[in-house]
C-alpha positions as CSV (number, residue, x, y, z in Angstrom):
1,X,0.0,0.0,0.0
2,X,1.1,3.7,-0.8
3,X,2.1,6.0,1.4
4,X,-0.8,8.6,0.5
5,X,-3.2,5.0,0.4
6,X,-2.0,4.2,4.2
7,X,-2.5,7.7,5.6
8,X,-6.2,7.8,3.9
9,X,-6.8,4.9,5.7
10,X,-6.0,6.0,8.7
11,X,-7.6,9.3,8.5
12,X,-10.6,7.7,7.8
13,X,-10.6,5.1,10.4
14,X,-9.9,7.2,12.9
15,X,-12.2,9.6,12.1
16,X,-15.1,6.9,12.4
17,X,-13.5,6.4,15.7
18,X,-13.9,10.2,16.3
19,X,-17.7,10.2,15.3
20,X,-18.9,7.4,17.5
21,X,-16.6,8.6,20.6
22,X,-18.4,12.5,20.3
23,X,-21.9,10.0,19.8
24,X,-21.2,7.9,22.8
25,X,-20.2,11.1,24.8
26,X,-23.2,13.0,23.9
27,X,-25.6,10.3,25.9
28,X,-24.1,11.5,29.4
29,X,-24.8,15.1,29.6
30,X,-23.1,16.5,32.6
31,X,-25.8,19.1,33.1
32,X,-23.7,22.7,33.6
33,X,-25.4,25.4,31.9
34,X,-24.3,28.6,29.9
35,X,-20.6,28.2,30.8
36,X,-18.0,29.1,28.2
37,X,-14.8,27.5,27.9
38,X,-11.7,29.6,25.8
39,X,-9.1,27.8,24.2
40,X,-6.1,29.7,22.6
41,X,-3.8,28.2,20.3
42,X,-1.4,28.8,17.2
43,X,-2.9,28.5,13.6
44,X,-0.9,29.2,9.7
45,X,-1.6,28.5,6.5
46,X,1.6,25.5,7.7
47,X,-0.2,24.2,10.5
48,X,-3.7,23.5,10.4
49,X,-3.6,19.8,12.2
50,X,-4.0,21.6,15.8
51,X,-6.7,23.8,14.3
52,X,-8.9,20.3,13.0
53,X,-7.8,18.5,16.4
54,X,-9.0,21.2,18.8
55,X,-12.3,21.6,16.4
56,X,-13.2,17.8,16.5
57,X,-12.5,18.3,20.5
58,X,-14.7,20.5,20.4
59,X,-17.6,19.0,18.9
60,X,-17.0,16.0,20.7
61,X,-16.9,18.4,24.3
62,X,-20.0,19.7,23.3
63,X,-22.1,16.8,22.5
64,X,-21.5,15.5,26.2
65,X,-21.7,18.9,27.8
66,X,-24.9,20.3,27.7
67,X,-24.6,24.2,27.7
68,X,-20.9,24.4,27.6
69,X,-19.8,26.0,24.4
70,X,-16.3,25.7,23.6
71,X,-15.3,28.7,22.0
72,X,-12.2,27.8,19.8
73,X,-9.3,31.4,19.6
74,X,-6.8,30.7,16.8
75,X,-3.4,33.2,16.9
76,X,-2.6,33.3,13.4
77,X,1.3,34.3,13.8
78,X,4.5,32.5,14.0
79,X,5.9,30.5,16.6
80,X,7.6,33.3,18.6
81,X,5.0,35.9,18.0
82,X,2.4,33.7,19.5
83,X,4.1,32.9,22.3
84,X,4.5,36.3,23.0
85,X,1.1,37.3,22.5
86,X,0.1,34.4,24.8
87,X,2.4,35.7,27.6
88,X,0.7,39.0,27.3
89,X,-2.5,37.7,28.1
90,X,-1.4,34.8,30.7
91,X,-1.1,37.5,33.4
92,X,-4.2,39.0,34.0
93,X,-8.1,36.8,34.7
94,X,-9.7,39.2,32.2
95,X,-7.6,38.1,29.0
96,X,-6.4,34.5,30.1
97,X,-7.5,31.7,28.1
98,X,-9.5,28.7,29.5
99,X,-6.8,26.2,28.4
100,X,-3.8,27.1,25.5
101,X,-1.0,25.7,23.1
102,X,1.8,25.6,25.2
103,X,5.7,25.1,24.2
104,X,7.8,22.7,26.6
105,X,10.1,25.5,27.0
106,X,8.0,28.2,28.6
107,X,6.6,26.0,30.9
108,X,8.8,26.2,33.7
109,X,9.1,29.8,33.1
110,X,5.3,30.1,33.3
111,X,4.5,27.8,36.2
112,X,6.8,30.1,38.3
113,X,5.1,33.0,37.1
114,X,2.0,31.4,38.1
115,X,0.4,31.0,34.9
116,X,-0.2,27.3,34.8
117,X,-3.1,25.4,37.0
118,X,-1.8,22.8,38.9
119,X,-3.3,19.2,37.6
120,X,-2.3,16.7,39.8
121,X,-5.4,16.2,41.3
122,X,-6.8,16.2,38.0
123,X,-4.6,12.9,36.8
124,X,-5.1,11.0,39.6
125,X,-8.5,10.6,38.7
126,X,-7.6,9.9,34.9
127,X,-6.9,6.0,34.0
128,X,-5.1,7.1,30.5
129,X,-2.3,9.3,32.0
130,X,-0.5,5.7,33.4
131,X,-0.3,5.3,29.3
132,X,1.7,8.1,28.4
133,X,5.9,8.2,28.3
134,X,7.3,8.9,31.4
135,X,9.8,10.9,29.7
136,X,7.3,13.0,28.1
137,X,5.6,13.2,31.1
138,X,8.4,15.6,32.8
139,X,7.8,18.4,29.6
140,X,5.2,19.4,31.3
141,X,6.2,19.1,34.8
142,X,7.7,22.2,36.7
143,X,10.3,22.7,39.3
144,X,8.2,21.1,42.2
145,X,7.9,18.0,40.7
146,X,3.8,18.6,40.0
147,X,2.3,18.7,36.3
148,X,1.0,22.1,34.8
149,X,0.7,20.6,30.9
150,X,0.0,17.6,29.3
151,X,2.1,16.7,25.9
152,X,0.3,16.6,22.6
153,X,3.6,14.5,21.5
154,X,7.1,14.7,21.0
155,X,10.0,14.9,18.3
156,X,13.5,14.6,17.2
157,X,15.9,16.0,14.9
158,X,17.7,14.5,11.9
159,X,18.9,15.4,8.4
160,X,16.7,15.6,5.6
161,X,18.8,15.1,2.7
162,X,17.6,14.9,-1.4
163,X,18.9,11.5,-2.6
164,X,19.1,13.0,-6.2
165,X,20.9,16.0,-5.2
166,X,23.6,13.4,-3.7
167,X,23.8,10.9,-6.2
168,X,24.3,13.7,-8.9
169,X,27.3,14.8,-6.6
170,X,28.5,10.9,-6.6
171,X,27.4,10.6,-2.9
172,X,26.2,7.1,-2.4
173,X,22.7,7.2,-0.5
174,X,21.7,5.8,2.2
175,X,23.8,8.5,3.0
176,X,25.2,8.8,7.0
177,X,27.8,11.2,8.0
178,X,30.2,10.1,10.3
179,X,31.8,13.0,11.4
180,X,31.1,17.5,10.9
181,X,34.0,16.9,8.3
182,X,31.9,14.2,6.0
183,X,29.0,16.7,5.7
184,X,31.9,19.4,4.6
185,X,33.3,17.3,2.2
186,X,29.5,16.6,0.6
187,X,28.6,19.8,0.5
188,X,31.7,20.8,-1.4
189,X,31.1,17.9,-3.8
190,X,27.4,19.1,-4.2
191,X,28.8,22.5,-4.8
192,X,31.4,21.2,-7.5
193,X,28.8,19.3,-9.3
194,X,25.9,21.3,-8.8
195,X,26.8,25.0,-8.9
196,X,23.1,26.0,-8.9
197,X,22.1,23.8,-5.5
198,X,22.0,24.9,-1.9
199,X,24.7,21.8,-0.7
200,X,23.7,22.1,3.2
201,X,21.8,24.7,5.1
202,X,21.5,24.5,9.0
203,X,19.6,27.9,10.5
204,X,21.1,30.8,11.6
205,X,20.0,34.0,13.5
206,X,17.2,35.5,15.5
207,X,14.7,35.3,12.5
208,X,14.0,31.6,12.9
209,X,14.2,31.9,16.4
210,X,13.9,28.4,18.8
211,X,14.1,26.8,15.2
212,X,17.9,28.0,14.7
213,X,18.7,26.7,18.4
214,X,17.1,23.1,18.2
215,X,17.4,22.6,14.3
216,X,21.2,23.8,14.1
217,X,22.7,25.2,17.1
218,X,22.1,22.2,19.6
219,X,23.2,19.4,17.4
220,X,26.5,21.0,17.3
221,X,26.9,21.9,20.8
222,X,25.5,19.0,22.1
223,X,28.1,17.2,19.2
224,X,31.0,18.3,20.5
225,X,31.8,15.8,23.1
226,X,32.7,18.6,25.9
227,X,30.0,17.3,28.0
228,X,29.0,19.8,29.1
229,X,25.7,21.5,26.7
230,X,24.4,24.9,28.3
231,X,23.1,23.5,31.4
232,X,25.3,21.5,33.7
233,X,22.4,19.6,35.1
234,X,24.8,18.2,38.3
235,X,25.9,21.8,39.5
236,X,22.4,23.6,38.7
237,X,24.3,26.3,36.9
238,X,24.7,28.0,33.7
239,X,27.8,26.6,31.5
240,X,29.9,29.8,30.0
241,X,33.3,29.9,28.5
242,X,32.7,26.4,26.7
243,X,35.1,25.1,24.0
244,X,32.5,23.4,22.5
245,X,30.6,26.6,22.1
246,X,33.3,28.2,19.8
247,X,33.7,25.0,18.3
248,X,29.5,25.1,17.2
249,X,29.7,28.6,16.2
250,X,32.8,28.2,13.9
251,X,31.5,25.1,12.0
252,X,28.3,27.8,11.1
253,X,30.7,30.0,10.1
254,X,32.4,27.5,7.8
255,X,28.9,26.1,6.3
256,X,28.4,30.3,5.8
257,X,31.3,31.7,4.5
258,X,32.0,28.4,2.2
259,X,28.6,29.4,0.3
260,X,27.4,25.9,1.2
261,X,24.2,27.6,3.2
262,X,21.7,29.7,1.8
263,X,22.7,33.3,1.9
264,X,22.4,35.1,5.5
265,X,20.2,37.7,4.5
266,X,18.1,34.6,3.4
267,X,18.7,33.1,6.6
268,X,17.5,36.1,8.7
269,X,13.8,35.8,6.9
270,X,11.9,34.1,9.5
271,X,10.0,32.4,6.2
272,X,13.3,30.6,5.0
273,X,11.4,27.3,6.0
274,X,8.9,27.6,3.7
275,X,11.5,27.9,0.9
276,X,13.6,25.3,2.0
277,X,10.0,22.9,2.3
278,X,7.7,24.2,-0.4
279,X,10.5,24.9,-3.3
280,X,14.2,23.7,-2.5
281,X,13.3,20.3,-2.0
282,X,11.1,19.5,-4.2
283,X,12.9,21.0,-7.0
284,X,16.1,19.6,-6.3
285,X,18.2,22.8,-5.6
286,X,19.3,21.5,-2.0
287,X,21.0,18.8,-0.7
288,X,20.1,18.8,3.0
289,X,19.0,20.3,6.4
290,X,18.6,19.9,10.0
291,X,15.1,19.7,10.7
292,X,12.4,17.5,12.8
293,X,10.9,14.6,12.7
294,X,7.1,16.2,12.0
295,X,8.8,17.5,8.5
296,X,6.7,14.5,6.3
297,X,3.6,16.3,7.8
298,X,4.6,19.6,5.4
299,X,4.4,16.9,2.1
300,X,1.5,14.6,2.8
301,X,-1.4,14.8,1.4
302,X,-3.5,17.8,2.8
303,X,-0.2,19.4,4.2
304,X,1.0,22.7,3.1
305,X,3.3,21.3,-0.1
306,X,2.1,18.6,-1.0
307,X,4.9,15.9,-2.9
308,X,4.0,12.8,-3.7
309,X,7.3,11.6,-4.5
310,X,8.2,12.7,-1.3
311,X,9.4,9.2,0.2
312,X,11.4,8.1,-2.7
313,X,13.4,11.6,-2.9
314,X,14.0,11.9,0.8
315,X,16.6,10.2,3.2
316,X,17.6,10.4,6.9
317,X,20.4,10.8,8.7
318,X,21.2,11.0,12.1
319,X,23.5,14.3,12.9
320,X,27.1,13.3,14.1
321,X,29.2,14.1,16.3
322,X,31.9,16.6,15.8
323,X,34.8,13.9,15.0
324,X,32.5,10.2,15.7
325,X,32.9,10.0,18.8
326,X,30.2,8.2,20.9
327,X,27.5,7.8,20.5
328,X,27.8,9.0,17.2
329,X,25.1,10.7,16.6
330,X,22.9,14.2,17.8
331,X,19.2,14.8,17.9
332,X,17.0,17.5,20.1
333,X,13.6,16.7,21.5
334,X,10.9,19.1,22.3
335,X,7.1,19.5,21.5
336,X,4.0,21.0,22.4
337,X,1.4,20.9,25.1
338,X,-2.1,21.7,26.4
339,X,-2.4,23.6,29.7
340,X,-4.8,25.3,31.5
341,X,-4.6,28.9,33.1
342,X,-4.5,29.3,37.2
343,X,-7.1,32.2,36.4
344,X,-9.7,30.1,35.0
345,X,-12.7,30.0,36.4
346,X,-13.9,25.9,35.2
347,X,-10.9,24.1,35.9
348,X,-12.6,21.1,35.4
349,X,-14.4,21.5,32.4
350,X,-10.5,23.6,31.2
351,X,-9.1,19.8,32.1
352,X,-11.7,17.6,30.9
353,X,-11.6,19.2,27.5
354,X,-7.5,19.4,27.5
355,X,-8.2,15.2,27.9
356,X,-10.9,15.0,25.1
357,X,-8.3,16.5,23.1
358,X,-6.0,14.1,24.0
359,X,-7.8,10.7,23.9
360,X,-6.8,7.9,21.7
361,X,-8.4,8.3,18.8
362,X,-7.5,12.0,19.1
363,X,-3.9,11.5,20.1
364,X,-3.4,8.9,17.2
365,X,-4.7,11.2,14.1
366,X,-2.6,14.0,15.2
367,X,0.2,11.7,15.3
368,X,-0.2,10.8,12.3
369,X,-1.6,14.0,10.3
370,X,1.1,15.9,12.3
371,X,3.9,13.4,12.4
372,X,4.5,13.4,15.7
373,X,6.4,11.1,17.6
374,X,3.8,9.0,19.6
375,X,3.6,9.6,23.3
376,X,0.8,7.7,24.6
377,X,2.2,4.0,24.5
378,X,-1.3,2.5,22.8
379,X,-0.8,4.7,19.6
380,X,3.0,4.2,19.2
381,X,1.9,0.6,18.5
382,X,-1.0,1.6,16.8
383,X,-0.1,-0.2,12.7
384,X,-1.6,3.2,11.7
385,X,0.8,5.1,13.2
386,X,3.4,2.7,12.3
387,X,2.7,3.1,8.8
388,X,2.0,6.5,8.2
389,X,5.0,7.8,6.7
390,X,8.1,5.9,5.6
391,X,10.2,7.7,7.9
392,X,8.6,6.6,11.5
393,X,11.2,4.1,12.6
394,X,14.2,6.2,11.4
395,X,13.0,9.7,13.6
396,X,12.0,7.4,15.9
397,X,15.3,5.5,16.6
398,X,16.9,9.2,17.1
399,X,15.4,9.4,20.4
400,X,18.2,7.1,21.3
401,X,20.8,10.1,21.1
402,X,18.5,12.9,21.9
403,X,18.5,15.7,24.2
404,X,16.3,17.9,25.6
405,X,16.4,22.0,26.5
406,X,17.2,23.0,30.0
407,X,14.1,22.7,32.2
408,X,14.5,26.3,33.7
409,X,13.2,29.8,33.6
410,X,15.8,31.5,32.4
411,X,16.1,29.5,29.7
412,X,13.7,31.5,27.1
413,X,16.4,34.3,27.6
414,X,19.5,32.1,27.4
415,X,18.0,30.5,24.0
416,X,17.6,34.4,22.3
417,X,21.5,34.8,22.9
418,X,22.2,31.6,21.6
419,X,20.4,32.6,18.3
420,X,22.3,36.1,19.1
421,X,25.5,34.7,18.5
422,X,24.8,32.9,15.5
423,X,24.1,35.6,13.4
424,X,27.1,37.7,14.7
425,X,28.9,35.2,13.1
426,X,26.7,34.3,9.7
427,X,26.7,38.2,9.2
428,X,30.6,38.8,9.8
429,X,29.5,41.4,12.8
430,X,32.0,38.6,15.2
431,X,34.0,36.1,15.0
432,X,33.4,32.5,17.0
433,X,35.4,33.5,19.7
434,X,33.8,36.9,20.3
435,X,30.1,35.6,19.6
436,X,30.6,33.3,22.2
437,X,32.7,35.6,25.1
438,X,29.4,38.6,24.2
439,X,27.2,35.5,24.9
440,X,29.1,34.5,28.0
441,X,28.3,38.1,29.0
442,X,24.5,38.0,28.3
443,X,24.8,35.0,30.6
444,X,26.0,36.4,33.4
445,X,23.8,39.4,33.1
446,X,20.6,37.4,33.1
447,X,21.5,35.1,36.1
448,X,24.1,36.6,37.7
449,X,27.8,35.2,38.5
450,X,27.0,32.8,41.4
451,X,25.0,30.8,39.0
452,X,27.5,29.9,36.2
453,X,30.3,28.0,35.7
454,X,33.2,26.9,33.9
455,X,33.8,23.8,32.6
């Protein structure tokens, strides 16, 4: 069966599964009248699989709660600017949404600012939350140990590389780099062959924002073998004056300044994505990227650029490590979640409609039309999850090598002066060395001294 074949399949059995869960729902009536319940959430012309999750939750939220309406607030804006536009209305009871889309990495931030409702009372009365990943479990979980957000899945990072962009540069595919030198050495073969091509772009700069630290930044860091990442875990403190920093930085400077990238005014556009997804691909004028495992979700059918051909162009490859050393290979996890506010006035209609959004049937199609990485264990063995894009088992085996962002407050602020320093150094402004002593600096201004240190 074809890829496109398997994922109609799907979609339509689970969507029978939808209609006779909202049917079975809508016999118990719970009764409470006139109560409106908000929901906030990040909607483009890119991403429309939260938009048809939340609205099927809603329809099935309404059918078994008489006089509840469920009233559905799509933010059309990117990534960043809807996050900021959700902070802005987190803090006050007047503007607060009921429940919200929620990034992993704000939500230690945003549990200490008191934004997040507590729901630990809530899941002890819910049988499905002993189903989901215990790892995935602790994205939404906040400094005392208690759970303010419950993940809608999770993801890794690989390479996405064109296997006709390769094999016209005499690159034998399946391709896997061993080392930051082999993807050098392709890329400079791509260019030699293929003038015209984009050999190996990794993002760059404050325009692509949180993409440019988990899709570039991280796998180099986290590559370098230094141990050490941003966050030494052990000592609680913020790692500055790292060798593996410079290291990261100057292999983005080679990638730039080598002409194997796109160009860094291109990189700055917080759109590049959409080239590099919608055009560069499919037309065969690049040879690969660092991006995550929900990228087949941009090329099914009913995503935002459709290709067909999608899963015979495309390969995988997990990102190495700086020279192969163990264990060979990089990846960064992250993902999204559902929370409720502490201002809300029905927390438990806000939490019973976060779990209607969450059930199995729910959980599985966004898996699926999303391509998420599973985190309830009953749809990662689901055989419609399994087969619903030919790249499951190789993002999936990534989670073997990944990492994950430090679990702190501070670290929304740390991540901007990461993505800071990268474009000091794709623009010319700095070199590696002073990119990563002015981000030493923004360190040490945003936690103080007593709470960094030196490898």
């Amino acid at each position: 069966m074809t890829v496109t074949a398997v994922l109609r399949a799907a979609a339509v059995a689970t969507a029978a599964g939808l209609a006779l869960g909202g049917c079975a729902a809508s016999e118990e009536p719970t009764g409470v009248d006139e109560t409106t319940i908000t929901v906030s959430y990040s909607k483009t012309d890119a991403f429309t699989a939260l938009d048809t999750l939340l609205t099927t939750a809603k329809e099935q939220f309404e059918a078994a709660h008489t006089g509840v309406t469920v009233d559905l607030q799509p933010i059309t804006a990117t990534d960043d600017d809807y996050k900021t536009r959700l902070q802005l209305s987190l803090g006050s009871a007047d503007t607060a949404p009921d429940v919200f889309y929620e990034d992993t990495f704000n939500v230690r931030s945003d549990v200490e600012a008191g934004f997040l409702l507590n729901l630990d009372d809530h899941l002890a009365g819910w049988d499905d939350w002993s189903l989901f990943d215990d790892g995935a479990k602790g994205a939404g979980q906040g400094a005392d140990g208690s759970i303010y957000a419950l993940p809608l899945g999770t993801d890794t990072r690989v390479i996405w590389y064109n296997t006709h962009v390769l094999e016209a540069a005499g690159v034998g595919v399946p391709w896997q780099p061993t080392s930051w030198g082999d993807i050098l050495d392709v890329a400079a073969a791509i260019r030699q062959s293929q003038p015209d091509v984009v050999p190996f772009s990794m993002y760059a700069g404050t325009g692509t924002g949180e993409g440019t630290v988990m899709q570039s930044f991280y796998e180099l860091l986290y590559g370098t073998g230094d141990g050490t990442g941003l966050f030494d875990d052990a000592a609680g403190k913020w790692v500055v004056e790292s060798p593996g920093f410079v290291d990261a930085l100057d292999f983005l400077k080679t990638l730039y300044d080598s002409g194997y990238a796109v160009s860094p005014d291109r990189a700055l556009d917080p759109n590049v994505w959409q080239a590099v997804f919608g055009e560069m691909f499919p037309e065969d004028t690049l040879g690969g990227t660092v991006e995550g495992s929900y990228t087949p979700s941009f090329w099914m059918e009913g995503g935002s650029y459709p290709w067909p051909e999608y899963g015979d162009v495309m390969g995988v490859a997990l990102f190495p490590t700086q020279n192969g050393q163990d264990p060979g290979g990089v990846s960064m996890s992250g993902g999204w979640t559902l929370a409720a506010s502490a201002h809300t006035d029905e927390p438990d209609l806000a939490f019973e409609f976060i779990t209607t959004a969450l059930s199995k049937e729910n959980a599985l199609w966004y898996a699926i039309n999303n391509a998420q990485i599973a985190v309830r264990t009953d749809v990662a063995a689901d055989p419609t999850y399994l087969e619903s894009n030919p790249f499951v088992a190789d993002v999936s085996a990534a989670v073997a090598v990944t990492n994950f962002r430090p679990a702190n407050s501070d670290y929304p602020q740390i991540s901007v002066a990461v993505q800071e320093a990268t474009e000091a150094v794709i623009t010319g402004q700095q070199s590696p060395q002073e990119a990563a002593a002015a981000y030493d600096a923004a360190v040490r201004r945003i936690v103080g001294e007593d709470q960094v240190i030196v490898p």
